[in-house]
C-alpha positions, 0 to 999 in steps of 0.5 A: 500500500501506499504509506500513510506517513507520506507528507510526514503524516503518519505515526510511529506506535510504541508500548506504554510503560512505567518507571524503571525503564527497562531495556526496550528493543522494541519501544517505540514499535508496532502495536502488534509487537507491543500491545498499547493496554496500559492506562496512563496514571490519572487519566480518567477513560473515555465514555460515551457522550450525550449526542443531543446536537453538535459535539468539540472537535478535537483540538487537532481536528481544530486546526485542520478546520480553521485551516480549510477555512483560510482557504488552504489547498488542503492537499497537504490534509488528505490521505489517498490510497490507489491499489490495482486489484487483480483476480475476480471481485466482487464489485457490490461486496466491495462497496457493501463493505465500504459503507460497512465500515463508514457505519461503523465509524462515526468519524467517517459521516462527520461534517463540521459547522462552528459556533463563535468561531469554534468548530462543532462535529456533527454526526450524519447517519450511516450512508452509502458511498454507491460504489460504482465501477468505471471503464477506463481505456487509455493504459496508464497514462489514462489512469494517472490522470484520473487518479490525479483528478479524484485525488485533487478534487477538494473536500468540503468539511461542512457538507461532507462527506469526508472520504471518496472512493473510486472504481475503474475496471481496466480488463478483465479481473483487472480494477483499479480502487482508490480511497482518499480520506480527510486527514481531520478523520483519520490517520495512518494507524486508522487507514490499516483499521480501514483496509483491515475491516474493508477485508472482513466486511467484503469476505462477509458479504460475498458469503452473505453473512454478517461481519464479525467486528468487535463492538466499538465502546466509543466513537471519535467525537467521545474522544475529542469531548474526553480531550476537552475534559481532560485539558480544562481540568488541567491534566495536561499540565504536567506534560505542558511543563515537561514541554517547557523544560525539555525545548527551553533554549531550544532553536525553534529552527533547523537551519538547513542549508537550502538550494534556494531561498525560503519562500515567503509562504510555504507552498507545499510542493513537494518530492519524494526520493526513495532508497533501500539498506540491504538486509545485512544493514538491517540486521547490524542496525538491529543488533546494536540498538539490542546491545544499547537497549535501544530500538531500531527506530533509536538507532536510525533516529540517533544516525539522522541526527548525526546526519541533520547536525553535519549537514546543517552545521546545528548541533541542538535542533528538534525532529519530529516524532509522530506517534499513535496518541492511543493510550486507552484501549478504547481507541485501539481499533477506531477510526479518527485522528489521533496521531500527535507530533512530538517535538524531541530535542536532539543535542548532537555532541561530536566529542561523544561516541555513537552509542552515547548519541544512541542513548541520549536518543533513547533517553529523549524519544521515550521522554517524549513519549511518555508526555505525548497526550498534550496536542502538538497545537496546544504546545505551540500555542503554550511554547508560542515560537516566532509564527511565520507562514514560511515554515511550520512552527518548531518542527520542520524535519519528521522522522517515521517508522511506518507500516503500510496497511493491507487488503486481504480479499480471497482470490485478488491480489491486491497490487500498491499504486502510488496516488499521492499529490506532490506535495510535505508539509516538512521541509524534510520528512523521512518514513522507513518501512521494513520489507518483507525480505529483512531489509529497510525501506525510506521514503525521503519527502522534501520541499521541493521550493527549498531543495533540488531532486540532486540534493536529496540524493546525495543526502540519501547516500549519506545517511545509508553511508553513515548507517554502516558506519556508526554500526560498525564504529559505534564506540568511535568519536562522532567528529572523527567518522567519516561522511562519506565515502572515500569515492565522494571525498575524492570527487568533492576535492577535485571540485576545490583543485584550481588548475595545474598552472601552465608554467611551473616557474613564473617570472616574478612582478618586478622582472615583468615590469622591467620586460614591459618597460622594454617593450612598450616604453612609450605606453602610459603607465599611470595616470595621477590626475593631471600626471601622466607616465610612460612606462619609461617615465615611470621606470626612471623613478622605479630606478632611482627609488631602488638606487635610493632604498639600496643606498640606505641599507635595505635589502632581501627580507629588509621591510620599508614603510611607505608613507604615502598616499594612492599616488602615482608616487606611492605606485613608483615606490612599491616598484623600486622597493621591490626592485631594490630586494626590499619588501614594502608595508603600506603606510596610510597618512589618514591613520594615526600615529599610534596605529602607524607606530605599531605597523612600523615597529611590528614588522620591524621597519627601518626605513620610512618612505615619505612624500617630500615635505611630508609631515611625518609623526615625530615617533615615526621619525625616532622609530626609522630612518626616514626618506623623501621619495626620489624622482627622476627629471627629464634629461637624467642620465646616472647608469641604471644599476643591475639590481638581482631579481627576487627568489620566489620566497622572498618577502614581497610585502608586508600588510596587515590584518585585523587579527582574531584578537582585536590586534593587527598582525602583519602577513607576509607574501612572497614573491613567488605567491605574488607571481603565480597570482597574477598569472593565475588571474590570467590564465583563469580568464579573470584578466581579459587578454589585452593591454587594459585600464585598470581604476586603483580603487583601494587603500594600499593598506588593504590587499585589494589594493594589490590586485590593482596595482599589479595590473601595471606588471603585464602591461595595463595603465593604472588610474589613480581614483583620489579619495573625493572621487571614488567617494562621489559615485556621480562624479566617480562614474564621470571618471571612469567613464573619460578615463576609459577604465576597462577594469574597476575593483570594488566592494559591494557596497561601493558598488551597489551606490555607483551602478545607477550613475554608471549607466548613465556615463558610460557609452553603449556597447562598453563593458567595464568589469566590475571585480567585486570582492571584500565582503559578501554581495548580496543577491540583489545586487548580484542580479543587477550586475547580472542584468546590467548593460554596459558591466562585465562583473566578476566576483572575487574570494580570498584572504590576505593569507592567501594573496588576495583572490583564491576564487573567482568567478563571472557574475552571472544569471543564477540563483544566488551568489556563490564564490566560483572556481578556484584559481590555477595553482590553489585550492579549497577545502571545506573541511568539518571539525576532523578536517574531513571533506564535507559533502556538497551542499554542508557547511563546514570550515573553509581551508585554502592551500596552494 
């Protein structure tokens, strides 16, 4: 049969018990394996109620009501049951047997009406369905659509009926008969009483005999009035409290890393992905949860919650447990909507063992079931977390044990066909089915607005992975097993593996500008304002600023400070230190004196570079030696000296970061990482071929900054932004616009106040590139780029550690934003706690290497 527990409706069963918990292999199990028979301490029983008019709906059976009211599509509250009967039936036994079984269940002729706004049930007398068949021709394509159509058809609970039922003859012997129920009168334990009495009914009405069912001593409608009682006279108050305590501190989200943004309103679409556990799985599963005293449905749940707590990154969530609700004996064999929703909290510690996580798992689901008679909807309304129509409250994850009910007639065989709508009222909800041959069954169903079908599959994979694990390693630290295969760990590697750089040995930033120099002597350079250098002009200052740097004592791993502002000037000068052997550390004139004393002395400066006339702090001055920046005039001629280019491991610049501790911390790059950086850049297409015009946006104190100047070492003109202009997006747009940059660095936010004004500066059929990067980009502004006319955008991700960029990629029309490839020569890990790979689509902590 189809599973009741699809759309995460159904309930797992378990035995009543009292204190002292004994070992329970199979708590939590089928009402045959485990009989419920014990009446709850200071419960009274349910009787029968006087039926002079309307009577309370159950406080469950309320919210499906004012629910239906609002106008919900209803598809996520109905319970559809299609089986293909092959073999001789008996069409009139068949619906004889039916309206047996709506006689005999008041629930089933229930409709509903509402007095000051509270909904009433109000019995009907026994009636007939009127059974028909129906031809059907058209094979199975036919036979979906009509499933779907009587499956689809709404239900109006103040007219009734509740329930519909559906006949086709395809063949000969050969019918199709579908059965769809209102959840408000039913559940997944009723639908096998159902099919059980349909199969007594049939067999006695085929032999002309009454069907021997056992007397029922009460109907829903004493049960929901029992309810009521009970709740006004305060029984339930001690589960209330349980409630409190069990969820207090509790996130009342699973915060489940979704493939595409939470819509406004849930929609209920949904999708379902099916997978199996071989026998031998099932059997290990089996034998460790008897060695833990555990059930089988305590060990699967234990190995979810490990499961939800990697892929969600959430150690302390809740998953919910639907059970029964059927202490009293009398509810046993009746029809209704009894089933309740347990929110059991799971606290998933990574430094225990499995079998620790299978106790605790133990220890909360019993818990939960031992306070299971307060209504799922009263502890919302008690517990009154943050309400939002995006998602359920407190519960959006459910995992089930279900049973699938069954029709015994005599000489037909009786055939489950799947006639569910698409839809979950859970963002993910799992159902396991033990199977005839020993093995497991899960039925995965999952919100198809958050999650795409790739996703779910792999999570599917996981949880069977993780399954034979923890039963093999049950005593191993939870933080250091694995997963998922060592196959998968390979595939999600090679995902994070920037390409092999095309040359092995890279020519470093100051033999490239040398090169250029040569090459293109009487190409622009730079462009400061109303300044404007060649690459030879520019090379005459480089020289004379090494000459300089080198005449003061600086050399290989010496650090100079440049005091000076984004400038043509300070340009020059990180050239001729570089030349000269030295590395250079960004100074800002903006900072204060303090600060600058810390940089200084932190790296271990001892030589300062200032603009001439420059008003440099007098404890800067006591600290280094300090120099005016040399320029070249027109005409000089001194013999330009043979400076050694650098070692790749040699120091190329020193800048500084926040630091986790609130202190800056200096990081050294090399020449080497600095190399391969800007080829990388090349080679992975980020730097367009051609000789461009980059903006220099950036402070030299921020890494971004190196990203610019840089450009200037393959041949580009850089074009110093001074501080009024990139500040004024109007005036910056105009800019960029007459200084034709193809190339301009920003972060987001920069980027977010200029688009509008650049759009209206620049000229059709230009395509500036855009390099974002420094901060998070937001999704709008992603799609603007995306979309925009004249903008070319890119994407950028790295850290300073890690010379700047380590991902890049084209700002283009997709969902979200996401950081892109991994240059060539780098790569990127996302690693758990174990420095594990973490599977796609699971946070983790990001690792660059290279």
């Amino acid at each position: 049969m189809t599973s009741a527990a699809r759309s995460g409706r159904a309930e797992c069963r378990g035995p009543a018990r009292t204190p002292p918990r004994p070992p329970l292999p199979s708590a939590l199990s089928r009402p045959k394996e485990s009989p419920v028979s014990e009446q709850r301490g200071n419960h009274s029983s349910p009787a029968p109620v006087e039926r002079d008019g309307p009577t309370p709906a159950s406080f469950s059976q309320a919210r499906l009501w004012f629910a239906d009211q609002m106008g919900r599509r209803g598809l996520e509250f109905v319970y559809p049951y299609a089986m293909r009967l092959s073999g001789p039936l008996d069409v009139t036994a068949l619906g004889a047997a039916l309206d047996t079984v709506v006689a005999r269940h008041e629930t089933l002729r229930t409709t509903f009406t509402a007095t000051d706004g509270e909904p009433l049930q109000v019995v009907g007398d026994p009636f007939s369905l009127g059974l028909t068949v129906t031809p059907l021709t058209g094979g199975e394509e036919a036979l979906l659509r009509v499933l779907k159509e009587a499956v689809e058809l709404p239900f109006d609970l103040v007219r009734g009926p509740v329930l519909r039922a559906r006949l086709w003859r395809m063949g000969p012997d050969e019918h199709v008969f579908l059965l769809v129920i209102h959840h408000i009168a039913t559940d997944g334990w009723s639908m096998e009483i159902v099919f059980r009495e349909i199969g007594v009914a049939y067999a006695a009405h085929t032999a002309g005999t009454v069907p021997d069912l056992p007397a029922l001593p009460v109907q829903f409608a004493d049960i929901a009035a029992w309810e009521r009682e009970r709740a006004a006279a305060g029984a339930f108050a001690e589960e209330l409290k349980f409630w409190r305590e069990a969820l207090n501190g509790c996130p009342h989200v699973v915060g489940l890393p979704l493939d595409r943004p939470r819509p406004a309103a849930q929609t209920f679409e949904g999708g379902l992905l099916s997978f199996d556990l071989p026998a031998g799985t099932a059997t290990a599963v089996e034998k460790l949860a008897k060695s833990c005293a555990a059930s089988t449905y305590m060990v699967l749940l234990a190995a979810f919650d490990l499961l939800l707590a990697r892929w969600s990154g959430q150690h302390d969530f809740v998953v919910g447990m639907p059970v029964a609700n059927r202490d009293a004996t009398a509810t046993e064999d009746l029809v209704g909507f009894f089933t309740n929703l347990l929110p059991v909290r799971a606290r998933v510690d990574l430094r225990r063992t499995f079998r620790e996580l299978i106790a605790a798992t133990r220890e909360a689901t019993l818990d939960a079931y031992d306070h299971q008679a307060l209504s799922f909807d009263r502890l919302v309304e008690e517990i009154a977390p943050e309400r939002t129509l995006a998602h359920n409250p407190l519960v959006q994850v459910a995992f089930n044990m279900e049973k699938e009910p069954a029709l015994a007639i005599d000489g037909v065989t009786a055939e489950p066909l799947d006639a569910q709508p698409d839809i979950t009222r859970y963002d993910i909800a799992v159902d396991y089915f033990v199977k005839s041959g020993g093995g497991l069954r899960f039925d995965v169903y999952y919100a198809s607005d958050l999650f795409e079908r790739r996703t779910v599959e792999a999570l599917a994979a996981r949880f069977a992975f993780l399954v034979q694990t923890v039963v093999a390693n049950p005593d191993t630290v939870l933080a250091s097993l694995p997963g998922q295969s060592t196959a998968h760990d390979a595939v999600v590697l090679e995902l994070g593996q920037g390409a092999s750089p095309r040359e092995a040995d890279v020519p470093s930033l100051p033999d490239r500008f040398r090169s250029v120099a040569a090459e293109r002597p009487g190409a622009t350079a730079v462009v400061d304002g109303e300044l404007s250098l060649t690459f030879a002009e520019l090379d005459r200052r480089v020289e004379d600023i090494a000459r300089s740097v080198a005449g003061a004592g600086a050399a290989a791993e010496s650090v100079v400070g440049l005091l000076l502002p984004r400038s043509a000037g300070l340009l020059a000068a990180i050239l001729g230190v570089q030349r000269a052997g030295a590395a250079y550390l960004p100074l800002d004139p903006r900072y204060p004196a303090e600060r600058l004393l810390h940089l200084v002395q932190d790296s271990g400066v001892s030589l300062v570079l200032a603009a001439e006339g420059a008003d440099v702090p007098e404890r800067i001055r006591e600290a280094a030696a300090v120099r005016a920046v040399a320029e070249s005039r027109d005409g000089d001629s001194a013999p330009p000296v043979v400076f050694a280019s650098p070692h790749p491991d040699q120091t190329a610049y020193v800048i500084h970061t926040s630091g986790s501790t609130g202190r800056s911390k200096g990081v050294q790059v090399t020449h080497g990482s600095l190399a391969r950086f800007l080829t990388g850049l090349e080679e992975a297409g980020a730097i367009r071929p051609g000789a461009g015009r980059v903006g220099w946006n950036a402070s030299p104190s921020f890494d971004a900054s190196v990203q610019q100047w840089a450009r200037i070492c393959r041949g580009d003109t850089v074009v110093i932004l001074p501080e009024d202009v990139r500040r004024a997006p109007e005036e910056l747009a105009r800019v960029v616009s007459g200084q034709r940059l193809t190339d301009l660095d920003m972060t987001p936010s920069h980027a977010e106040h200029l688009l509008d004004h650049l759009a209206a500066a620049l000229p059709a059929g230009t395509r500036l590139r855009i390099w974002t990067g420094g901060e998070q980009i937001p999704a709008p502004l992603w799609h603007r780029l995306a979309a925009h006319p004249v903008i070319d955008a890119v994407n950028v991700y790295g850290t300073t550690e890690t010379t700047v960029d380590t991902t890049w990629t084209p700002v283009g029309p997709t969902d979200a934003p996401f950081l892109g490839t991994t240059l060539p020569g780098q790569s990127v890990r996302i690693l758990d706690a174990a420095l594990h790979p973490v599977p796609r689509g699971t946070p983790g902590e990001l690792c660059i290497g290279g």
